[in-house]
KERO-694833 format. One record per residue (C-alpha): x, y, z; residue in three letters; chain. Coordinates in pm, whole numbers, plus 50000, padded with zeros to 5 digits. Example, Ala and Ser with C-alpha at 12.3 -4.5 7.8 and 13.67 -1.06 7.14 Angstrom:
<rs>
px,py,pz,minu,marmi
51230,49550,50780,ALA,A
51367,49894,50714,SER,A
</rs>
This chain:
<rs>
px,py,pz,minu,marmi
52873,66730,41937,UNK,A
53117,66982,42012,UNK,A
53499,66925,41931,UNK,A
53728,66956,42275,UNK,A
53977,67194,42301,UNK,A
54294,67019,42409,UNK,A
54559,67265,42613,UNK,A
54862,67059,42658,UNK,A
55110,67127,42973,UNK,A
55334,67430,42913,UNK,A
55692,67337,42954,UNK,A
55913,67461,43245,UNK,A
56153,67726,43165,UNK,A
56461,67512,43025,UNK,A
56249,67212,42904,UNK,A
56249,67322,42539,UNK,A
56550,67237,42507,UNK,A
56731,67559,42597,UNK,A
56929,67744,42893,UNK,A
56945,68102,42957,UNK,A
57247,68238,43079,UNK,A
57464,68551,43146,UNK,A
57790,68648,42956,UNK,A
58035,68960,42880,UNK,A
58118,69079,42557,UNK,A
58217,69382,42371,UNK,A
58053,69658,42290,UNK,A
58197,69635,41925,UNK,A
58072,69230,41925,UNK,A
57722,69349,41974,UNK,A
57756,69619,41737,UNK,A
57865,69350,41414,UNK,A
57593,69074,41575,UNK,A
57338,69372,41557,UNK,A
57479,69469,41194,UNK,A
57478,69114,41115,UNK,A
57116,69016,41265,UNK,A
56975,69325,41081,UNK,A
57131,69200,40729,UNK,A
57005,68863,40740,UNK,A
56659,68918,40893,UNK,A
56764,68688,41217,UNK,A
56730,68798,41637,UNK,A
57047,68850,41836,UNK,A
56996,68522,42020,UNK,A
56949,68311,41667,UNK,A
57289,68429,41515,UNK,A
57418,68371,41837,UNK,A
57363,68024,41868,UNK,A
57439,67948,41521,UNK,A
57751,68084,41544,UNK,A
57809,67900,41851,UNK,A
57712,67591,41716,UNK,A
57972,67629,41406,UNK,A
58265,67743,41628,UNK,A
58212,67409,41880,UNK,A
58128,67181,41513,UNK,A
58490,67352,41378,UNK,A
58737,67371,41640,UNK,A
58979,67131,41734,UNK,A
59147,67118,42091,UNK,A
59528,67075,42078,UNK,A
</rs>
């Protein structure tokens, strides 16, 4: 007897846990995230979230 292929339900755009959205920045910002995603082997979007992540984790609202 042949084993079944099980194909679960893809998830909706946004149920993975993650939002896609629009913002500004300088052209020099994506220059040293480009510089910075090329020395450490990492996309755009990966440094971008980390860094995200630590700025929110480190800053402290007066």
């Amino acid at each position: 007897m042949k084993e079944k292929l099980i194909i679960g339900k893809k998830s909706f755009k946004g149920e993975d846990g993650y939002k896609t959205f629009s913002i500004r920045i300088k052209e020099e910002t994506v220059r040293n995230l480009d510089d910075l995603a090329k020395a450490t082997n990492r996309s755009r979007n990966e440094l971008i979230n980390i860094l995200i992540d630590y700025a929110i984790d480190n800053c402290e609202v007066e």
